[in-house]
N, C-alpha and C positions, 0 to 999 in steps of 0.2 A: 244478345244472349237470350236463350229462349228457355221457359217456362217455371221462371225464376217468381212466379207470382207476386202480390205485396200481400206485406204483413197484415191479416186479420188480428182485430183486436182480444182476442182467443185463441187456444190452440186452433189449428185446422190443417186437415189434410187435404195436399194438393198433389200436381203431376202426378195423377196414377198410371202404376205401367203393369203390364203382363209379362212376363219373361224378359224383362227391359224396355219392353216397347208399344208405344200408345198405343189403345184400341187396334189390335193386331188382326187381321183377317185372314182366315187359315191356321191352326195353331196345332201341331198335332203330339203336344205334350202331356203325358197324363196326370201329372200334377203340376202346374206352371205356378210359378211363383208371381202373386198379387202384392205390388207392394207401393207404394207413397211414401211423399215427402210432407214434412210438416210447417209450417210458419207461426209467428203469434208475435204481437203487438207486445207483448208481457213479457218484460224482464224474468228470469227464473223460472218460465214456463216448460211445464216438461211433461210427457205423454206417464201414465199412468196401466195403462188397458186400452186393448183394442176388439173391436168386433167387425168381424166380417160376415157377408151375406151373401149368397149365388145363386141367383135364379133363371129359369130358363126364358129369354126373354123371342118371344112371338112366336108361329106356330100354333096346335091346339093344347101345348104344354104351357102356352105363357103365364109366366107366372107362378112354377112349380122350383117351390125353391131345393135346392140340390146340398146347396149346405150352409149350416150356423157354425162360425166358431165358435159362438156364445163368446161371454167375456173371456179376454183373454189378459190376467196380470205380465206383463212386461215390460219394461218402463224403455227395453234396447231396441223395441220391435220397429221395425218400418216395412215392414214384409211377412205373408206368411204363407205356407207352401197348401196349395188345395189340397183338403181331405175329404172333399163328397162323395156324392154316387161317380158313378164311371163317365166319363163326359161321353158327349154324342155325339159323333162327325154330324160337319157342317150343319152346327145348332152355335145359335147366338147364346149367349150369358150375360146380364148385369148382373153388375154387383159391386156393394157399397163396403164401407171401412167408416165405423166409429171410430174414433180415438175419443177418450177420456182423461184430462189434465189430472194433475196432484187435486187439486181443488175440487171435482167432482166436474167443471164444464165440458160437454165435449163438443166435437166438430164432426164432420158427416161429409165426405164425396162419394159421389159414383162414375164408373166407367164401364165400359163393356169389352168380352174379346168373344171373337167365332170358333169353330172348330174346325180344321179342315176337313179333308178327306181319310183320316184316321188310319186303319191299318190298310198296306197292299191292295188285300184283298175285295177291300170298296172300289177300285177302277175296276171299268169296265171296256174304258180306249184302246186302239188299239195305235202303236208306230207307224205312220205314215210319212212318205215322200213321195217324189218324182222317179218317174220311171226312168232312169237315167238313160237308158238304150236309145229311145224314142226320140232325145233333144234334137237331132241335127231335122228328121225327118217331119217332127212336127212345128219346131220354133225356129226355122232357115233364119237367120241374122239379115237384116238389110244391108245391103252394100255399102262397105264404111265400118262397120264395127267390127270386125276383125282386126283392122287396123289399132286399137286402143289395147294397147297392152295389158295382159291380167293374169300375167304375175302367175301364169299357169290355176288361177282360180277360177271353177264353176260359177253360172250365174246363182244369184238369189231363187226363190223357188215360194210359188204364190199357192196358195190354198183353200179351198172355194165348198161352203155346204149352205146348199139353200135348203129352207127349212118354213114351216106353216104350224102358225097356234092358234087355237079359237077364239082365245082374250090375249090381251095382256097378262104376264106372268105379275104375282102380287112381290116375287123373290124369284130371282137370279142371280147365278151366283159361275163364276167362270172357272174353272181349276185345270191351267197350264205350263207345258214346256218345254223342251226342245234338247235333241244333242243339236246343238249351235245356239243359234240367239234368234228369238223369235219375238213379232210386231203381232199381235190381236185387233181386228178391229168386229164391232156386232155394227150393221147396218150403218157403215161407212164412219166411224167414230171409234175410235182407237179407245181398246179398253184397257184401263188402269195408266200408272204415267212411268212405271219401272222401265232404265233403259239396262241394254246392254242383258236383259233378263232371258236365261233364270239366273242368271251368274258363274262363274268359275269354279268346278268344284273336281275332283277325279272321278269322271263321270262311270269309271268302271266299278264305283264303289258307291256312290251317291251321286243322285240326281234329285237337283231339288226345283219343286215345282210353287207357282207361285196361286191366289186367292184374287178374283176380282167383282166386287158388286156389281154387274151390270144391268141390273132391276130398270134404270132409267132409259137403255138403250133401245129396249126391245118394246115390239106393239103387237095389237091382234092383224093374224095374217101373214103374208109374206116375210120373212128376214134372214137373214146371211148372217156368219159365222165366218170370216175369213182371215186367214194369214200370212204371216210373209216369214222364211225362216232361212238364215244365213251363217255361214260357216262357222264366226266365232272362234273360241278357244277349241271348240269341238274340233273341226278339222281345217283350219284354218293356221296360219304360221304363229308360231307360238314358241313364246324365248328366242335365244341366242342362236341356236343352229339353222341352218337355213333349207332346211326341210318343213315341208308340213305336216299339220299336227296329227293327219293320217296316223303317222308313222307311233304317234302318243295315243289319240283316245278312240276316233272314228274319220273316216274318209266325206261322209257327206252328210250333210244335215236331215234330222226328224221329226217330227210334231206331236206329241200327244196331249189330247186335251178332252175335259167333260165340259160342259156347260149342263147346269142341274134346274130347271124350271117347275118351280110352286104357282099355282094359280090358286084362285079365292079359294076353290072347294077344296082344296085340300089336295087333289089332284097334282103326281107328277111326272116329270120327262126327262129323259136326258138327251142331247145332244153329241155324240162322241165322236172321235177322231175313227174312220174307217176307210172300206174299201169303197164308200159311196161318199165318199168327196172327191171333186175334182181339182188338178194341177194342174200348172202350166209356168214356164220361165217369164220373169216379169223386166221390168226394165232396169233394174238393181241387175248390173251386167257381173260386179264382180263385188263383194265386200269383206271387208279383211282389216283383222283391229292392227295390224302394223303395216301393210301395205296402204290400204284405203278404200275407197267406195264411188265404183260408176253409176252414176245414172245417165241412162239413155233413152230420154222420153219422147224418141220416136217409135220407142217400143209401148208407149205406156194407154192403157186401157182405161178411160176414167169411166168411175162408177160400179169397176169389178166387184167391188165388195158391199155394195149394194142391192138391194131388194130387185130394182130398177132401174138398171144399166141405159143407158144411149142404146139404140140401135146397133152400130159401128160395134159397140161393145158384147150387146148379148148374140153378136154373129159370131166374133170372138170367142165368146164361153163355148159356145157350141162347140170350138175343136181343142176343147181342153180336156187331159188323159186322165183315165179315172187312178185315184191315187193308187201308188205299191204299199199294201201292207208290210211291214218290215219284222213284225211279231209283237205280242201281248202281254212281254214282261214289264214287271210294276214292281218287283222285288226291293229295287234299289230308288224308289221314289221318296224323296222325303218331304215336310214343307219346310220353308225359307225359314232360319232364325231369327235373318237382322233385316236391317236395311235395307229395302232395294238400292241401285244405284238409280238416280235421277238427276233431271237438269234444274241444276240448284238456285242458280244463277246468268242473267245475262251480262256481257262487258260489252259496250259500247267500243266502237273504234273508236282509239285516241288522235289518230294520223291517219288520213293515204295520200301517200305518194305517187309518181308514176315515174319509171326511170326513162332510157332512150329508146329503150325496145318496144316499149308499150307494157311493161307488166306494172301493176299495181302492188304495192307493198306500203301493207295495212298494219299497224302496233294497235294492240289492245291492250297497252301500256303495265299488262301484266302476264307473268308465265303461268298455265295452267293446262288443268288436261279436260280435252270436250273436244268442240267440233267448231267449226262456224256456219250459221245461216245467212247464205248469202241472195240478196234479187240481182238477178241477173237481168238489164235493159237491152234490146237492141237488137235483139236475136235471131238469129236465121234460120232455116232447118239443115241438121249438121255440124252447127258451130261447137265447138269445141272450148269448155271454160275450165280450168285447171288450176287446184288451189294446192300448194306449197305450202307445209307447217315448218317451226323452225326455232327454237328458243331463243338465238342471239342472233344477232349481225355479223359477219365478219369485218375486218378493217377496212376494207372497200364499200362496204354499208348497204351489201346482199347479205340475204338470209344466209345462215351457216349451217349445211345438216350434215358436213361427215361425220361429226357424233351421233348421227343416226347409225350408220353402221346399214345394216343392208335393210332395216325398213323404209319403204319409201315415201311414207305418211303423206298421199295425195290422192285428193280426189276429185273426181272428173264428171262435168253435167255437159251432157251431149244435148244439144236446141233440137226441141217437137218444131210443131207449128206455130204455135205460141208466140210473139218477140218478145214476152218478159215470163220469169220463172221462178221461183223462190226453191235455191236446193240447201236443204239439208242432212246431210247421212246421218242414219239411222241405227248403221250394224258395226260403227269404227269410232272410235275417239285417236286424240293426238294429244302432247305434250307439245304445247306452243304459248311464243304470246304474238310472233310474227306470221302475218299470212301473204304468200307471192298472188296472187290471182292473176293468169291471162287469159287471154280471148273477151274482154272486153275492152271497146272503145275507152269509154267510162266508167267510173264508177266513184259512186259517193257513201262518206261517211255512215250518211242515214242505211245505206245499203246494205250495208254488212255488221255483223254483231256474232260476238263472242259465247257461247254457250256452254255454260262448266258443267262438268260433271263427274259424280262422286256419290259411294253410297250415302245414305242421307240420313247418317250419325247425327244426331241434335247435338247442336253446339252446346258448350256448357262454363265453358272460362271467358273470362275477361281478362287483358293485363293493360297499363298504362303506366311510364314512369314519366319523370320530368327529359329523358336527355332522349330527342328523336331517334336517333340512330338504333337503339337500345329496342324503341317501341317498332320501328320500320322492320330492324330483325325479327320481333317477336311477329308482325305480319308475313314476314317472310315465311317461320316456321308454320303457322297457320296454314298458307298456302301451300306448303310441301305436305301436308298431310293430305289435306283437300286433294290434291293433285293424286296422290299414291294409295290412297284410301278407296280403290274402285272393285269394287266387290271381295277384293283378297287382298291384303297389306303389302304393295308392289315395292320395288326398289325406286323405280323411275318410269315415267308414264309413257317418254319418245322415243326409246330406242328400239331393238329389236332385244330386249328381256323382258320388261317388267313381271319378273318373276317374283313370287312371294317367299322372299328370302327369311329364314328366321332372326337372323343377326340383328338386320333392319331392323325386325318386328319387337326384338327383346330390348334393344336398347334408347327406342324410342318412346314404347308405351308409356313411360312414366309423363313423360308431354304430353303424349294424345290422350291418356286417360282425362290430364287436366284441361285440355282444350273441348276434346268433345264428350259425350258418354257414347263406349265403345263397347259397351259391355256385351250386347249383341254380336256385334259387328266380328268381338274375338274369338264370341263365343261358336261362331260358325268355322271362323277359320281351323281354330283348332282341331273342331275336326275332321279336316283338313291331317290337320300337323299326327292325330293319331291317327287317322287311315294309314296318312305314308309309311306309320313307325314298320321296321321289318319283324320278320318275326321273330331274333335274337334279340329286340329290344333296340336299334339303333335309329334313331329319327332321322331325319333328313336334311338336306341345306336350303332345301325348296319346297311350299308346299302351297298347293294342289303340285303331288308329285306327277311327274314327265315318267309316260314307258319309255324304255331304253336307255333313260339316261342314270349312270352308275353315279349314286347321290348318297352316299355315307357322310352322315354330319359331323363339321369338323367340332371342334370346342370353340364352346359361343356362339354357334347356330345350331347344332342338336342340343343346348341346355336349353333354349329358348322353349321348349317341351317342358321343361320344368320351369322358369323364368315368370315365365306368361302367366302362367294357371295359380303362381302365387300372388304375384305384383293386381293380377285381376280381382282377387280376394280379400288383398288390403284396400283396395279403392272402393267395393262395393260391398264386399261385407257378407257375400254369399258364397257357401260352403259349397254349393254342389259344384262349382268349379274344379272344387278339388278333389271331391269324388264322383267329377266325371274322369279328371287327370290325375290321378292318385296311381292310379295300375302300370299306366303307363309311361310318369315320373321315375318308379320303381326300377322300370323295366330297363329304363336308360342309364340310368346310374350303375344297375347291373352290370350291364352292357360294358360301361369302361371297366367297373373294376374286374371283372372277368378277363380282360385282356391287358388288365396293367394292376398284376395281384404285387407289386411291389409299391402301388400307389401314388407312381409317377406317370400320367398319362402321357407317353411317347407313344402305342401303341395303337393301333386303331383309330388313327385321326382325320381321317377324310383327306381330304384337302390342305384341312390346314391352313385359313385365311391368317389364322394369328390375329395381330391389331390391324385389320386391313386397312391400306392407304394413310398407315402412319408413318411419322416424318423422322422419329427414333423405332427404326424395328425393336421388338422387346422377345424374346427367346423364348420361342414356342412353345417349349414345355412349362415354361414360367407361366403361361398365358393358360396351358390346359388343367394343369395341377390345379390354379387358381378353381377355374371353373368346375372342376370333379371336387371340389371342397363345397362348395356354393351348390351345387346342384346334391348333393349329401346332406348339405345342412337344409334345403330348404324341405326337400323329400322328407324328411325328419318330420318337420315343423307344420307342414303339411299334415303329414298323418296323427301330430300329435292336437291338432283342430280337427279333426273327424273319431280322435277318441280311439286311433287304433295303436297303443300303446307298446305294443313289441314291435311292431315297425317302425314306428318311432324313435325308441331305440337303437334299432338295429341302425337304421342310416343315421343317429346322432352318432352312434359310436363310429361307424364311419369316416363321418367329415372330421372327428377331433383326429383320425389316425392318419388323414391327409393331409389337415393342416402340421401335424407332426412334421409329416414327410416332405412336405413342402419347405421346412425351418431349416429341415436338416439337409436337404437338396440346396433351398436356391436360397438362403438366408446367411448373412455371415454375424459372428459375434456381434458386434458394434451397430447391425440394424441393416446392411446392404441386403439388397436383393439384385439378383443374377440378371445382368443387365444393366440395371443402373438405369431406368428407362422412367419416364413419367407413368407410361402405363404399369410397369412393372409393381411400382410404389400402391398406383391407383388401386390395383386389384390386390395387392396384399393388406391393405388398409381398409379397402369398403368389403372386402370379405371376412374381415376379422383373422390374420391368418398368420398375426404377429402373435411371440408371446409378449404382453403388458409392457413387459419393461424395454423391448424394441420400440415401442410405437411414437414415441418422441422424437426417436431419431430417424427413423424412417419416415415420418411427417417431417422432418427437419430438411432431408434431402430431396424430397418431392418439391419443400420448397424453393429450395437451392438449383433444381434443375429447372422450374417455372422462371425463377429471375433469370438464370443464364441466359435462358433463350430469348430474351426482350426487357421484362416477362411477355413468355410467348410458350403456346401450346404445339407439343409435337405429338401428341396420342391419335391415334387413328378412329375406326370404330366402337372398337371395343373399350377405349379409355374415354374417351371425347364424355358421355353422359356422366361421368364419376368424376372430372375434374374441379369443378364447382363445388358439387356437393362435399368433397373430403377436403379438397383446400380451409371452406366454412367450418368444416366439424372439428380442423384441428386450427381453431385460431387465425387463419389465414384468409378471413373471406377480403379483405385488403385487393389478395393477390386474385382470388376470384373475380373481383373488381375492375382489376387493371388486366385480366383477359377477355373479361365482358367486352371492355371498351378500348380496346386496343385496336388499331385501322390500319396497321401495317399488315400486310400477308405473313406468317399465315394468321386468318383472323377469322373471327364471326364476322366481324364489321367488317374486312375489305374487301367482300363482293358486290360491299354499297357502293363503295366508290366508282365499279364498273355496271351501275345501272340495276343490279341484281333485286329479285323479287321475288326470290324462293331462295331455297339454301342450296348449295352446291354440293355434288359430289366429295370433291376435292378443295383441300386449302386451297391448290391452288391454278384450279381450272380457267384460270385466265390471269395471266398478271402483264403490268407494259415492258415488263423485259424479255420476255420471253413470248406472250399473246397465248394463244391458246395449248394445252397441254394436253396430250396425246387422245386423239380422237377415239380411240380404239376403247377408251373408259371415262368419260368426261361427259359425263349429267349435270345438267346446270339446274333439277329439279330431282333432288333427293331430300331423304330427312334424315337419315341417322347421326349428321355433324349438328340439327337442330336439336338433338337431346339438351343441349341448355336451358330448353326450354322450362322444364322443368324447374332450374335454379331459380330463372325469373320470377316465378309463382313462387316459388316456399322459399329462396332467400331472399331477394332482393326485394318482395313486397309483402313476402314471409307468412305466405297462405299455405302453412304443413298441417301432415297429422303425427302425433305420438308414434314414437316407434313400433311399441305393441298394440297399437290399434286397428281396429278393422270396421270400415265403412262407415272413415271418419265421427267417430262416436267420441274420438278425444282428440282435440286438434291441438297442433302447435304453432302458436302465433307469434316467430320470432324474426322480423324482419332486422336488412344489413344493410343500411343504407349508404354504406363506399359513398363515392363524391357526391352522389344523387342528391336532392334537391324536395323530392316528393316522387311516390309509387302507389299504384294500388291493383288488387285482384280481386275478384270474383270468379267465385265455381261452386255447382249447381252440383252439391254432393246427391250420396241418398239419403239423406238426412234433412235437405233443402238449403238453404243458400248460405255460404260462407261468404265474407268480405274482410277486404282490411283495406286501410288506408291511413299511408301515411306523409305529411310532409314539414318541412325543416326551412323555419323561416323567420326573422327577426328573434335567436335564441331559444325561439322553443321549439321540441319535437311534439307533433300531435299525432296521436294515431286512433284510426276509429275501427271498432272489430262488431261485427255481427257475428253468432256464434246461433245455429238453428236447435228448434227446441231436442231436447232428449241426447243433444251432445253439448259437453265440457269443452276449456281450453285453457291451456297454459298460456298465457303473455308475456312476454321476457320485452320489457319496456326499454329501448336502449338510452342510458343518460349519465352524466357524470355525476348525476345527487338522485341516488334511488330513492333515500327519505323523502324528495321534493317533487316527488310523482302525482299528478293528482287525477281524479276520474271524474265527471260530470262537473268541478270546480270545489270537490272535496278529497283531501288527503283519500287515497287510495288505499288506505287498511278501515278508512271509514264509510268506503261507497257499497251499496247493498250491491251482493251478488260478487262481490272481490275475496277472494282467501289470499293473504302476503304467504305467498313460500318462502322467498327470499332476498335481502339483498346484498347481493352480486358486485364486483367490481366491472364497472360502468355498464349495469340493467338493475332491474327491476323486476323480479319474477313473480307472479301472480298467476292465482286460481279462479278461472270467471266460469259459472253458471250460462246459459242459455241467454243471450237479449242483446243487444246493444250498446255498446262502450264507448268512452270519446277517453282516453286517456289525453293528457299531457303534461310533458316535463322540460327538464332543459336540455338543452340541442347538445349533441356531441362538439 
């Protein structure tokens, strides 16, 4: 868990972020929100005021401060939005945050963020490439590479400016991007470590460029500027159809890029992408995030991007074509908001094998999406090495990829001179844990290693309970984020989609928010999800939206436009989420009732996933009606936290007229809902869409169809995240319990049984009756059936917050400890660090709860003698900092202050 500090013996403020995210470089927000978490050794400790400070730090303004909040009384604050002068592209800032306790002590951090390249009109780059006419005549292939198949994809395409400074620059600073995906290096050293950069966005609408310090890089005298830039999602195969991505955003990759040089006196330069840089085809033959990535390093030039080339090489440069400017629009430039994606992690090989043929097959004893770096021994000129990705085995104990479907996730290192070589691509990742490698004799463990990657959201939760299985899932779901979290919220990392499907993204977030801080990370896609919106108001099924492809959002992935922008608002606390999504939550809600003024959305539904890949279908309209009540009520609730009070209205009175419509549609007298389906239940009851005196018996039958089936879960996507939660909320966390840990298919648990290490698409993407289950849709690295995750954390170790709270300011601390033994969680709010922990052993239950300053919590202590409750080893209506709410048949309810708890009682 990262940046979870320890308690100072004082209030203090720690992890400061800018716009979510540490010391950010590039920033080009004109008020970005400054905000901390707080810690303190002190029971009851609680922020009082805060002050803030912003000055410009270095340059001949250092030191000019730009703004005072002066004190600021708020005792809710962890944030607060710049109101200085006008920030200055590419100008550095510290600045600090008092915080002031009840008591008068205060605490004091600082952090700093840059500014990028500000409006448009500050580039001065211009688009460059390769002269595409010119490849055959100027870069002739050596004999033999024709023969490597490429998937009808152009090579990579190399990019060369040499360049002369009198000194050393005192600041340099890099600001790049690319239609495709572009590698920077200044004087042969690869600048910044963002891969896969600038990221996935709809580049006809935004393109975002990213910020890199290269002060250390550069010297007095000669130096280079060079690049490598590759097809990517730009024009590269992308989704399902088997077309490239031509045919969506652009045909061939582009470069634009400043490099800005400060020297001592003051003095500056730029460096920019033009018609005086040179190109030339490099030895990256073909690269492609679903197909794969050649190297062929008899093509390879060492030292090109160096000052100082070899001989062999600066004869080379000499027949390289001066670049094509391609034109000087900046319109749609914008900088990154979140994460880059990077290589997070490496995995050792856990196995190689070798079978009869000679191919090697390597387990990295985990499923994940990255690459592998492989050394290659042995080597010839010509030889030909071929690595195979693949998530499972089939029964014969080869790799399995026909659920690849027509990606072919390989890539290929052609032998230089050299006889050993270390390859790893660059411009492709893969969804693997299995790798084939052929064309070597050999090959050892130490050789090869697993390389994840994923944008690089700070982790932020913790879970642990007593029953492994329980914990192995909760790593599983871990890893399916990690895995689908690559720049845009994917479905699945191996096949030929990983599209950024909304359904995924809304029904998962309540786990990802708790696992990592995503705040960023969403904050970028969605605008994404409002580009795509059309201009009647209808969101889409996918986003970063595909030209050509006819994408009207069904119910439950166009609500995900409203979904998001609230569920992100409860978790962190910050409003402008919702008026950045306010307009266009509106517009979507419009959108159905405009085409189903009777309030039953049949009408305009896309697709129509429904409960996708559930095991009780549930009747579609049952499924949309649900969701155009819920996307009304939260449109409402939205605009009623931004204060706009007749639109708040107007969609309250809405959603009551759809949940009307809905009673009287798909409700019968005695509580049924049409269908009769677990999901059916699940969404009339977590939407609130009963009247009162149904809701007994419609929780009655939800649970009635949970026993039938085992107890066992039939809900698809759409139910899967709400089963847990509403089972617990009416009485039932029992039955929550016994789906938790249930190892028959369909299950959480039974894709442990077949080696599993992410979550699965499907219940039941592999079972031994059957084996594997139709290739054609079978992800064995998805997340939306990990929505439990969720449970794990607020019930089962019962790390919540208050219903009407926002950014955790009032937690609710009510764990459900079903057969369990002991559980605990941690998560790294904006508030600073939440914990609980609890276990059940020789009659007592003990539970220990940290609660950070400036936020409250409700306790609900579970025991059969609420009087016999005690805290620190004193009756709990006597321990400082406890308020008794109530006692409860079998709990204990209480009100705790800020600090550290050790309750205990007697065991259930």
């Amino acid at each position: 868990m990262t940046g979870t500090g320890s308690p100072s013996a004082t209030l203090a403020p720690y992890g400061l972020r800018c716009d979510h995210r540490a010391e950010p470089l590039g920033l080009d927000a004109a008020a970005p929100l400054l905000s901390w978490r707080l810690a303190s050794g002190r029971r009851g400790d609680a922020p009082a005021a805060y002050r803030v400070r912003v000055r410009v730090a270095g340059g001949a303004a250092d030191g000019t401060e730009v703004w005072d909040s002066g004190q600021v009384a708020d005792p809710a604050a962890v944030g607060a939005l710049y109101a200085g002068e006008p920030l200055r592209p590419r100008t550095r800032y510290r600045w600090t945050v008092t915080v002031t306790a009840e008591d008068g002590a205060a605490g004091e951090a600082e952090s700093w963020f840059e500014t990028g390249m500000g409006a448009p009109t500050g580039w001065t780059a211009s688009w460059i490439t390769h002269d595409r006419t010119a490849l055959d005549v100027v870069d002739a292939p050596e004999e033999g590479v024709l023969a490597i198949p490429d998937h009808g994809l152009e090579p990579a395409i190399r990019l060369r400016r040499a360049f002369e400074t009198a000194a050393a620059p005192v600041r340099a600073r890099l600001y790049v991007t690319a239609k495709g995906l572009y590698e920077v290096r200044v004087n042969g050293v690869r600048a910044g470590d963002a891969e896969l950069a600038p990221g996935w966005t709809d580049y006809r609408d935004r393109i975002e460029y990213q910020t890199y310090d290269v002060t250390a890089l550069l010297r007095a005298g000669g130096n280079v500027l060079a690049a490598t830039i590759a097809d990517g999602w730009w024009s590269g195969f992308t989704g399902f159809d088997a077309r490239r991505s031509g045919a969506h955003y652009g045909t061939f990759p582009e470069l634009l890029a400043e490099l800005h040089l400060t020297h001592a006196d003051g003095a500056t330069e730029v460096i920019a992408t033009g018609a005086d840089w040179l190109t030339a085809r490099g030895p990256v033959r073909y690269a492609d995030l679903l197909m794969g990535e050649c190297h062929d390093l008899r093509r390879e030039t060492p030292g090109w991007d160096r000052p100082d080339p070899p001989a062999a090489t600066a004869e080379a440069l000499a027949g390289w074509l001066p670049a094509q400017v391609t034109g000087d629009g900046h319109d749609l430039l914008i900088a990154s908001v979140a994460q880059p994606v990077r290589a997070v992690r490496e995995l050792p090989a856990v196995s190689v094998t070798r079978d009869p043929d000679g191919r090697h097959l390597v387990d990295f004893g985990q499923n994940f999406a990255g690459r592998v770096r492989l050394t290659a021994r042995g080597l010839a000129r010509g030889d030909r090495v071929v690595i195979r990705h693949a998530e499972t085995l089939d029964d014969d104990g080869r790799i399995y990829t026909a659920n690849l479907r027509t990606a072919a996730a390989t890539d290929v290192l052609v032998a230089g001179d050299a006889a050993e070589a270390v390859f790893e691509p660059g411009f492709t990742y893969h969804g693997f844990r299995y790798a084939e490698v052929s064309g070597l004799e050999s090959l050892d463990a130490a050789d090869v290693t697993g390389v994840v990657l994923h944008s690089d959201t700070p982790w932020a939760g913790a879970f642990a309970c007593s029953d492994p299985a329980v914990e192995r899932l909760h790593r599983n779901i871990e890893w399916g984020q990690r895995s689908n979290f690559v720049s845009v919220p994917t479905d699945c990392p191996q096949r030929d989609e990983r599209l950024g499907w909304l359904a995924d993204a809304q029904v998962f977030l309540p786990t990802a928010c708790l696992n990592a801080d995503v705040a960023a990370f969403f904050d970028g896609w969605l605008r994404e999800v409002r580009g795509a919106q059309s201009a009647d108001g209808c969101f889409t099924n996918v986003a970063p939206r595909l030209a050509g492809v006819a994408d009207e959002g069904a119910p439950g992935w166009g609500d995900a436009g409203v979904l998001v922008p609230w569920h992100l608002y409860t978790v962190y606390g910050d409003e402008r989420v919702l008026e950045r999504n306010l307009d266009a939550m509106c517009a979507w809600v419009d959108f159905v009732h405009r085409h189903n003024p009777d309030l039953v959305w049949s009408r305009r539904v896309g697709p129509h996933y429904a409960d996708w890949l559930a095991l009780a279908p549930t009747p579609r309209d049952v499924v949309a009606t649900a969701y155009f009540a819920r996307s009304a009520e939260l449109t409402a609730r939205a605009a009623e936290v931004l204060g706009r009070g007749e639109t708040a209205r107007r969609y309250g009175s809405l959603a009551e007229h759809v949940r009307k419509a809905f009673g009287e549609r798909f409700v019968t007298a005695d509580g049924r809902v049409e269908g009769d389906t677990q999901t059916a239940y699940l969404l009339a009851l977590a939407f609130d869409l009963l009247p009162a005196a149904l809701v007994p018996r419609a929780a009655a039958r939800l649970a009635e169809l949970v026993e039938a089936a085992g107890p066992g879960v039939t809900t698809g996507f759409l139910g899967v995240g709400l089963i847990a939660p509403v089972l617990d909320a009416h009485g039932r966390a029992d039955l929550a319990h016994a789906l938790l840990r249930r190892t028959e298919a369909p299950s959480w648990l039974s894709p442990l049984r077949h080696g599993a290490t992410t979550v699965w698409e499907r219940w039941d993407g592999y079972t031994d009756e059957r084996g594997f289950q139709a290739a054609a849709m079978n992800s064995f690295n998805h997340y939306a059936l990990g929505s439990v995750g969720e449970w794990l954390y607020q019930g089962v170790a019962g790390l919540g917050q208050a219903p009407d709270s926002a950014g955790y300011r009032e937690l609710l601390i009510r764990p459900r400890p079903g057969g369990l033994t002991a559980a605990s969680a941690s998560y790294e709010s904006v508030r600073g660090t939440v914990r609980t922990a609890w276990t059940r052993e020789d009659g007592a239950f003990r539970l220990q709860v940290t609660v950070p300053p400036g936020a409250s919590a409700t306790v609900v202590v579970p025991t059969p003698d609420p009087g016999g409750v005690r805290e620190g080893g004193v009756p709990a209506a006597e321990a400082p900092g406890v308020r008794i709410i109530a006692a409860e048949p079998g709990a204990l309810r209480c009100h705790v202050t800020s600090g550290e708890y050790r309750f205990t009682a007697e065991a259930h």
